[in-house]
LUMBA-461045 format. One line per 2 residues: number of its first residue (from 0); for each residue y, x, z of C-alpha. Coordinates in steps of 0.5 Angstrom, whole numbers, plus 500, padded with zeros to 3 digits. Layout:
BEGIN
NUM	Y:X:Z; ...
This chain:
BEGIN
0	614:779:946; 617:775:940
2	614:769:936; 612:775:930
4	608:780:934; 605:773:939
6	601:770:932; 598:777:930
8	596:780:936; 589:778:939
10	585:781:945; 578:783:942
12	575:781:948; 575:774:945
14	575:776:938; 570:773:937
16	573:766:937; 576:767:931
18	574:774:928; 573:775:920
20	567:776:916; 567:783:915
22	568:785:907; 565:790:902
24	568:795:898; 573:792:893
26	575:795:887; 576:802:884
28	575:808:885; 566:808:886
30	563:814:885; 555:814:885
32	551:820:885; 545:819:886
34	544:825:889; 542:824:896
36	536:821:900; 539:814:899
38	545:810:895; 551:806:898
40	549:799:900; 552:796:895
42	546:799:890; 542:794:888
44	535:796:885; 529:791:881
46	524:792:877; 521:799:876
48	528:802:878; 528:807:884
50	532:813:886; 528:820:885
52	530:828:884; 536:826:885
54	537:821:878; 536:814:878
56	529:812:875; 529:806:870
58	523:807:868; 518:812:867
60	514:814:860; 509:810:862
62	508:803:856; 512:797:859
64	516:799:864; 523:795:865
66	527:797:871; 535:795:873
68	540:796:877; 547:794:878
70	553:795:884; 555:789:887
72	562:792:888; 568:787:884
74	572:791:879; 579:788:877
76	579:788:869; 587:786:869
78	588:795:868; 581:795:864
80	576:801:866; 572:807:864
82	566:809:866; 563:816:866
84	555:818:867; 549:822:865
86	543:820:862; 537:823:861
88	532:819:856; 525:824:855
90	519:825:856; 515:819:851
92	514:817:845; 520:814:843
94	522:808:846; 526:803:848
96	532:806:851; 537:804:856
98	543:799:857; 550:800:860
100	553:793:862; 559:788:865
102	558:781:868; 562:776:871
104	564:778:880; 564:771:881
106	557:770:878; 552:767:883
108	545:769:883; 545:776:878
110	539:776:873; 537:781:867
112	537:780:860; 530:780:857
114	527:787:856; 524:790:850
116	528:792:845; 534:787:849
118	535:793:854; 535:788:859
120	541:785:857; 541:780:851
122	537:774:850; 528:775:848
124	524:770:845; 523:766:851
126	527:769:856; 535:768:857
128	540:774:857; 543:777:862
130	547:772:867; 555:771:867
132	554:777:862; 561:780:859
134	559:786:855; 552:790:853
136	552:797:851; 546:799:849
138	542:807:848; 537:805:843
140	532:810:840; 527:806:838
142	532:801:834; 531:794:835
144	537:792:840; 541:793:832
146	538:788:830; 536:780:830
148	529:780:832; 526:776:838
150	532:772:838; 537:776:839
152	544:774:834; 547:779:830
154	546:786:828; 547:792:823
156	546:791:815; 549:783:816
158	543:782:822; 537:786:818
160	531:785:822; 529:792:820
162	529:798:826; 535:803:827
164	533:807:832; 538:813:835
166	543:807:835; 549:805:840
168	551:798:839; 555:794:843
170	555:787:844; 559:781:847
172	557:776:853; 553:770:852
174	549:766:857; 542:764:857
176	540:764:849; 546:764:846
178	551:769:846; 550:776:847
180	552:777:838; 552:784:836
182	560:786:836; 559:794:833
184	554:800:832; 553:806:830
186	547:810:828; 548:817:831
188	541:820:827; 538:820:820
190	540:813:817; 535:809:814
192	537:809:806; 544:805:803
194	546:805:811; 549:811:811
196	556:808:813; 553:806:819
198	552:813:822; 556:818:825
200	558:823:820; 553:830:818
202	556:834:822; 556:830:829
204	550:827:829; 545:828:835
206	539:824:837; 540:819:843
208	533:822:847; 534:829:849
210	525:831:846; 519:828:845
212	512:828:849; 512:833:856
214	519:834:855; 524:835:861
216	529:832:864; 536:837:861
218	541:837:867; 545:842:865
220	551:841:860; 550:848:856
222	543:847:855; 541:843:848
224	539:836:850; 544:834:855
226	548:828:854; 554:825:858
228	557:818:856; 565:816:857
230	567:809:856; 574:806:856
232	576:799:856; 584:799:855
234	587:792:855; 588:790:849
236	596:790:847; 594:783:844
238	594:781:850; 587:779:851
240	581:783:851; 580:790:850
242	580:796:845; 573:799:846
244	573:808:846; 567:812:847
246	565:819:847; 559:823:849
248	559:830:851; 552:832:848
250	549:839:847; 545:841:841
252	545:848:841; 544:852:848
254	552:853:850; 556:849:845
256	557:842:848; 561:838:843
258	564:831:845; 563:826:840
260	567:819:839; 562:814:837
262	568:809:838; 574:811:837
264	578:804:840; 575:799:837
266	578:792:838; 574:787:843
268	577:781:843; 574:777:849
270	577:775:856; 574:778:861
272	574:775:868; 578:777:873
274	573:782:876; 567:784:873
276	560:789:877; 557:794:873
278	550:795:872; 544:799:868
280	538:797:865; 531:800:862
282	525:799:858; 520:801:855
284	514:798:850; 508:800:847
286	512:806:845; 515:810:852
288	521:815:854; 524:816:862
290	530:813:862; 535:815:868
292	543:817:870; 546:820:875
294	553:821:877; 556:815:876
296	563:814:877; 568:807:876
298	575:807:875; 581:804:872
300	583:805:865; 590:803:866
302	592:808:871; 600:810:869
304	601:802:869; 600:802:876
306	603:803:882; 603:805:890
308	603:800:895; 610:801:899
310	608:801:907; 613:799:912
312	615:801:919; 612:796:924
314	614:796:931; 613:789:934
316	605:790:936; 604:789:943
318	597:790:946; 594:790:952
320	591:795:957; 584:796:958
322	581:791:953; 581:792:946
324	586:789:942; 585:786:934
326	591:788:930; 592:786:921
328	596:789:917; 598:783:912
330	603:783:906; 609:781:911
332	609:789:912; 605:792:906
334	608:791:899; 601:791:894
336	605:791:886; 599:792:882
338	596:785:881; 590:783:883
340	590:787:888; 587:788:896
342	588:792:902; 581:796:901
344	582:802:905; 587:802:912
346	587:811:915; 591:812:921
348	594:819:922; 597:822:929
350	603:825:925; 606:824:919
352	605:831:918; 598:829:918
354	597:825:912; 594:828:907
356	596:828:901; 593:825:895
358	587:829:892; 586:829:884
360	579:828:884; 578:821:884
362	572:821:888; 575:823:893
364	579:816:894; 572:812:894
366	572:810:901; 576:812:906
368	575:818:910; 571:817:916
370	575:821:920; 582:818:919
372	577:811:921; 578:813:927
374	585:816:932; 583:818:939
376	589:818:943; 591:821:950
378	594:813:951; 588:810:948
380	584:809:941; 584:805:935
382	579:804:930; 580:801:923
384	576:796:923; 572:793:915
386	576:787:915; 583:788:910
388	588:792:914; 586:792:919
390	584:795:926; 583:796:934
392	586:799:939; 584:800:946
394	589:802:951; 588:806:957
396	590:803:963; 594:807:966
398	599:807:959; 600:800:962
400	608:800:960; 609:805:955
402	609:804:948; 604:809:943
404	607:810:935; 602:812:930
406	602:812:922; 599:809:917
408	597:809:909; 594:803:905
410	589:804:898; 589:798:894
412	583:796:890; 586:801:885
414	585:806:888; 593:806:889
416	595:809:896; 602:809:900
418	606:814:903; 605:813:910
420	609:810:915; 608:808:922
422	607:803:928; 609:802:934
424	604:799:939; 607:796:946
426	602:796:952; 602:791:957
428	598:790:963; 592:786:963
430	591:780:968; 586:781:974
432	579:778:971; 577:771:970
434	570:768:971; 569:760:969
436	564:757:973; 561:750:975
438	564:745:981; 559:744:985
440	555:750:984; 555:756:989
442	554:761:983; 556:762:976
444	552:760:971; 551:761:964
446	548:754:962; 549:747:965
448	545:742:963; 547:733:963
450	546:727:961; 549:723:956
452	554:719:958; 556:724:964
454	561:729:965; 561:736:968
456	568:739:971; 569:748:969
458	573:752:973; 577:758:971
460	577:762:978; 581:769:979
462	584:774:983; 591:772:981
464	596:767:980; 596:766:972
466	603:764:968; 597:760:962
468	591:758:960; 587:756:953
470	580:753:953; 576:755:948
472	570:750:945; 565:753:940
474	571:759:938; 576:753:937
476	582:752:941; 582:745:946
478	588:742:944; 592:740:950
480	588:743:955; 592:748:960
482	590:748:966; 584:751:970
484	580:747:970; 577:743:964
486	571:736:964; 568:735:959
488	562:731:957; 561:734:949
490	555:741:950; 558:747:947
492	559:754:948; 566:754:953
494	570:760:955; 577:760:958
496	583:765:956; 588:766:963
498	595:770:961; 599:773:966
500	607:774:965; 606:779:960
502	603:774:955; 597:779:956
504	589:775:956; 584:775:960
506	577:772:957; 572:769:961
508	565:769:961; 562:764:957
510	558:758:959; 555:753:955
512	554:746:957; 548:742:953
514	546:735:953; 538:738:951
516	534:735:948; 528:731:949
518	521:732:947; 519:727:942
520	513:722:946; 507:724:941
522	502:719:943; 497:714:940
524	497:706:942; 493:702:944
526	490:707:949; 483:705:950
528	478:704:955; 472:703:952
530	468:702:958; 468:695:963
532	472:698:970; 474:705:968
534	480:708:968; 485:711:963
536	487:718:962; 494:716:959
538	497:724:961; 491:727:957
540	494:723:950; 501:726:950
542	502:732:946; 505:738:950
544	504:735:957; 508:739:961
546	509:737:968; 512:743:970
548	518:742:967; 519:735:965
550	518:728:969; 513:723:965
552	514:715:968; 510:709:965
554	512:702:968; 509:695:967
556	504:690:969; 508:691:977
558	506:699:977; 511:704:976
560	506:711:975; 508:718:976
562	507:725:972; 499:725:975
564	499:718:977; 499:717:969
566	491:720:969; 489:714:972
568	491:708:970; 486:702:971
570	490:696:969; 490:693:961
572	497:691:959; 503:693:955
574	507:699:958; 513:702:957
576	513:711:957; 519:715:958
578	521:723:960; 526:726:963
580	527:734:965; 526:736:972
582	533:738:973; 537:731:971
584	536:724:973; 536:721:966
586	530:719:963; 530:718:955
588	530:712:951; 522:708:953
590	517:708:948; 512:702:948
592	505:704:950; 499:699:950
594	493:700:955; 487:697:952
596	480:697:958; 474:693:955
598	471:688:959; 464:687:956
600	461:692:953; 460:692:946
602	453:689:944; 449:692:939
604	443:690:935; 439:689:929
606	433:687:925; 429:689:919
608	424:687:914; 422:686:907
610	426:683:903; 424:677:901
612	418:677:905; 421:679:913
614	414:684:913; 416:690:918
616	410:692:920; 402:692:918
618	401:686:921; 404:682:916
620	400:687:910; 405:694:912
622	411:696:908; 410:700:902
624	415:706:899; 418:702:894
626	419:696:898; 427:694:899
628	428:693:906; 433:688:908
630	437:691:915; 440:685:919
632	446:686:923; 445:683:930
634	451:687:934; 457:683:938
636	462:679:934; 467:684:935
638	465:690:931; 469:691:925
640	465:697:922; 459:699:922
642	456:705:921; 447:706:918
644	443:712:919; 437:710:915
646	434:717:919; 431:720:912
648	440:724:910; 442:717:907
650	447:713:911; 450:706:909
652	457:701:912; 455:696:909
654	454:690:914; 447:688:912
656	445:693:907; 439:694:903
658	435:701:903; 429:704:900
660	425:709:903; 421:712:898
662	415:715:901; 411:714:908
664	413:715:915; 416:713:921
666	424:713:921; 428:711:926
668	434:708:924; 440:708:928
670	446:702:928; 453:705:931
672	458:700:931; 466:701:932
674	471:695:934; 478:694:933
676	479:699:938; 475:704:937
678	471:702:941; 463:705:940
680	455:702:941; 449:704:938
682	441:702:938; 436:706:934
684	430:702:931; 423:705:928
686	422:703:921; 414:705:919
688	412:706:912; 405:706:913
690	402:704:906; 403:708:900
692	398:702:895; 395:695:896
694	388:694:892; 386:686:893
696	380:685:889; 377:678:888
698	370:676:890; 368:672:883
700	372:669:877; 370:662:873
702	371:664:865; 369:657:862
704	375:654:867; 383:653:866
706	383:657:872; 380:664:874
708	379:665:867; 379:673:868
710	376:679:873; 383:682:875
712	383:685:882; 391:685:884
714	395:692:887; 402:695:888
716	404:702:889; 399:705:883
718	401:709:878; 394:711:875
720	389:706:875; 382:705:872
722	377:699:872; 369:700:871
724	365:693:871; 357:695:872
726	351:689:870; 345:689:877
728	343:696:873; 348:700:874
730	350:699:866; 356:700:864
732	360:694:861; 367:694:861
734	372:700:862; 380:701:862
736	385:704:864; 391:700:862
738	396:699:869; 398:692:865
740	391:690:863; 389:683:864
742	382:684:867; 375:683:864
744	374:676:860; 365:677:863
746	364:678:854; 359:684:853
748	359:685:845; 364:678:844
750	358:675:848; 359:671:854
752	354:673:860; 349:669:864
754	353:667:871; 350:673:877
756	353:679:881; 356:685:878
758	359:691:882; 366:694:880
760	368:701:882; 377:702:881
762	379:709:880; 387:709:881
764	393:714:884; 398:712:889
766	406:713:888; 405:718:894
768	399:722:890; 394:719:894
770	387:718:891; 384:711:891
772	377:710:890; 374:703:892
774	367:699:889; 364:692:890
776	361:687:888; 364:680:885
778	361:674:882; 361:671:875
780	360:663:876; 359:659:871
């Protein structure tokens, strides 16, 4: 085998070292009927649009619908293109129509234009026009895509913001909101008064939908309502841009259908990148129509400027036996003259008389024939394969020593194909196989595992002696590595490739060497013991324990702790924690962990009473609703939070709060306190709240003296009080009801009364709603 035929040959047993990424279909011809129970893969739908009756659906005639599609296929734009397909617009009320457009190959992330009355393409009000766009065609029949409304630039009578509809107009690229300008239109229906020049002539005028409301579809082109577009962009003989044709096969009269130029070569002066997709889009608003096409066919415009791709005889491919062998075409043996151009179909053929001759229906040079994908032979079996030129060949053993011929065509992304040619294929014997194992271990494995810093030595092991090795990392070459055996300490997908004398390979298992990673020690410090002498579950605070199939070790304070060991764990002190796995020796990086046990016991305790004068019960005269309570912390110095539950749904974290109860009752009331470790205690206390009022009524009062000068019984927790002041018979001498009152004054009509005993009688109500109802006698002294 020469140097030549060594660098283009490879064994597809390990192709997929270095194997290509598979491309999509590039170039002319593209047919798309939309006839069939599914699409090419390279259709791409949105919005409403959906394949349906053998049409493609942009919307329905339903009110604001919007629906797209484009073919994700690069179209070279050096011979320019022409575009041909049916439309079929009916069924509504009139609106909005359709668009026909061409963006940029290379743009990134496709996006449509704003819908409405832009059709998918240009720019509308807040919404950007169609990314990377280079030209927009639009079908409009309710006659805003003519014009500069909602943002648009451009349009009919110097940019009227009137409507046009039934027009065909065409506008330029842009990106975002600028761009999309208006380049030409034409009305194809009764124009609009002083705008006949923008209309076609009388007698070729036609409406762009095909009937109004219930209207169906016309599909036959003999009947009135059909209509067909063709669209041409021929290079401009500038140099730049193109000359814009396009023509409609339209039928307004059962069996006349009429071709009708809209555009006869109007200039478009714009570069065009240098590949471009097409795409469609639809919409409707508050007015509706269906809007839908079929038979969609893409091709070069340029067709006599281009040329045949020249094919050679290739003689110098060496394949070998029992394996599958990958093979390319490349430009060392195919001359592609036309520019821009790629090898976009391989056919192989057992004769020349086979290849079949070029076909006039350009459909048919969309894809290659599946038939001619694949040659089955007596010797073995080839394959074209979706990379670009190229194909497999699997050799029958017994045709080790031979030589099979085959021929060939190429078809560019034009479309253009060769007249064929043929390739010779030499077949060698294959070597016995290979396997790579792991010295040291009695069997082959898929996967070792080791540490870092180690080192593991793979060997390849067959049943011959091989002329050459190649060891393979990660699909690369290792450089320098020619021998059986390989040690290495980097993880990575292995593979060795063992020759024999014929330059034929054999490829090995593959067999990975990881250096695996370790779990992550996910686990709280201090670990805390919050009862005196108790032992600490350290393996129960690590996330994932799994002793199945890691190790865990804690060492520190003279102990070394194991797996289990971990779960009790009796002295506090600073620990280190590492893991490993089961099957290596090497721990991973230790992680500092502080076992904390609680020597005493968290004291807790606390007083109460009321403020100001430490009442708490009814010995020291009771607790009243409305008495402001002070609450004393009496817990161990090492608390650092307290936590108060008064009993009645309220709860403080002041140290020392202060709490009002309100009404009457028992509540016991709970202190829980937490230390720096989180460690908790807690103590409950009973608070009674065992008076709603207190009534104290003096037994005389000396009106003439500086002092005592009024009969004032003192009371708290009233809300209502009345004071009745009563003389020996029972009359009634002083009466009020003012909770502020300063007392009797011992007057009767302004007259200070003779000394002697008087009753009194109080009638009051509690803050509770308690009654009170107390009488008794006082003195008046003088």
């Amino acid at each position: 085998m020469n140097l030549k035929g060594i660098v283009r040959f490879l064994a597809l047993s390990f192709f997929f070292l270095v194997a290509a990424k598979a491309e999509a279909q590039v170039g002319f011809p593209y047919c798309e009927s939309f006839q069939t129970a599914s699409t090419q893969a390279n259709t791409i739908f949105g919005g409403d649009a959906k394949l349906v009756d053998g049409v493609l659906q942009l919307t329905t005639n339903g009110l604001n619908q919007t629906g797209y599609m484009y073919i994700d296929v690069p179209f070279p734009s050096v011979y320019g293109i022409k575009v041909e397909f049916e439309y079929f617009m009916y069924g509504g009320s009139g609106a909005d129509g359709l668009s026909m457009f061409l963006f940029d190959a290379a743009t990134p992330n496709f996006a449509p234009g704003g819908f409405g009355g832009s059709l998918g393409y240009a720019q509308r009000n807040e919404q950007p026009g169609l990314t990377g766009a280079y030209l927009g065609l639009g079908f409009d029949a309710f006659g805003n895509f003519s014009n500069t409304t909602e943002g648009k630039n451009g349009g009919f009578l110097q940019g009227f913001s009137a409507l046009f509809p039934n027009s065909i107009t065409l506008r330029k690229g842009g990106s975002g909101f600028s761009g999309y300008d208006y380049v030409i239109g034409r009305m194809t229906q009764d124009p609009p008064a002083g705008a006949n020049d923008l209309a076609l002539d009388v007698q070729y005028r036609f409406p762009l939908s095909s009937g109004g409301q219930g209207t169906q579809r016309v599909e036959e082109s003999s009947k009135v309502g059909y209509r067909k577009v063709f669209l041409e962009l021929e290079p401009h003989p500038a140099g730049t841009g193109y000359l814009v044709k396009l023509e409609m096969e339209v039928t307004t009269e059962d069996e006349k259908p009429r071709l009708v130029t809209i555009f006869p070569d109007i200039s478009f002066p714009f570069p065009a990148p240098s590949n471009l997709k097409i795409g469609f889009a639809g919409s409707t608003g508050g007015s509706s129509n269906f809007h839908e096409i079929r038979n969609l066919v893409v091709e070069v415009s340029a067709d006599d400027a281009l040329q045949d791709p020249e094919g050679s005889d290739i003689v110098d491919f060496t394949s070998c036996a029992g394996q599958e062998n990958q093979f390319y075409i490349t430009s060392d043996e195919v001359l592609l003259p036309n520019t821009n151009s790629v090898i976009r179909c391989l056919q192989l053929y057992e004769t020349r008389d086979d290849i079949e001759a070029k076909q006039d229906d350009i459909c048919s040079q969309a894809r290659c024939l599946e038939q001619n994908r694949v040659l089955i032979l007596p010797e073995g079996t080839f394959r074209a394969t979706d990379q670009e030129g190229g194909f497999t060949f699997f050799p029958n053993e017994e045709y080790a020593g031979k030589e099979v011929t085959i021929f060939y065509t190429v078809t560019d992304s034009y479309g253009k194909s060769s007249q064929g040619n043929s390739i010779s294929v030499k077949i060698e014997e294959s070597p016995e196989p290979i396997r790579l194992s792991v010295l040291g271990y009695g069997e082959v494995v898929d996967l070792v595992e080791i540490c870092p810093g180690e080192s593991v030595t793979l060997e390849g092991i067959g049943e011959e002696v091989y002329d050459r090795y190649e060891w393979y990392k990660d699909g690369e070459i290792v450089q320098g590595e020619l021998g059986a055996s390989l040690s290495t300490g980097e993880e990575g997908e292995y593979e060795i490739l063992a020759y024999n004398r014929k330059n034929c390979p054999v490829a090995s298992n593959s067999l990975r060497v990881d250096l695996p990673d370790l779990p992550v020690l996910d686990i709280d410090s201090p670990i805390v013991g919050c009862t005196p002498g108790q032992v600490v579950d350290l393996a129960s605070q690590i996330s994932g324990y799994d002793i199945s199939s890691y190790d865990y070790r804690l060492s520190g304070m003279g102990l070394m702790l194991i797996n289990d060991q971990l779960k009790s764990v009796s002295i506090a002190g600073a620990y280190e924690l590492s893991i490993k796995r089961k099957s290596l020796e090497c721990y991973s990086d230790p992680l500092p962990i502080e076992v904390f046990i609680q020597e005493e016991e968290l004291e807790v305790d606390f007083d109460f009473g009321v403020k100001g004068t430490g009442v708490k019960d009814e010995s020291g005269g009771g607790v009243f609703p409305d008495d402001e309570i002070q609450f004393v912390n009496l817990a161990d110095d090492r608390a650092v939070a307290w936590e108060w539950d008064f009993g009645d749904g309220t709860i403080s974290e002041d140290q020392n709060p202060v709490h009002v109860f309100g009404k009457k009752g028992e509540f016991d009331v709970e202190l829980l306190v937490t230390d720096q470790y989180g460690c908790q205690n807690s103590v409950k206390k009973t608070v009674a709240i065992t008076r709603s009022y207190r009534l104290m009524v003096p037994t005389g009062f000396t009106p003439t003296e500086p002092e005592n000068k009024k009969f004032l019984p003192k009371y708290k927790g009233l809300v209502k009080f009345e004071l009745l002041v009563f003389n020996t018979w029972g009359e009634l001498i002083f009466r009020t009801e003012d909770l502020d009152t300063e007392g009797w004054d011992g007057t009767l009509e302004g007259k200070l009364l003779d000394a002697g005993v008087f009753a009194y009688r109080i009638n009051g109500v509690a803050t509770d709603g308690e009654q009170v109802r107390e009488s008794g006698k006082f003195r008046l002294i003088r």
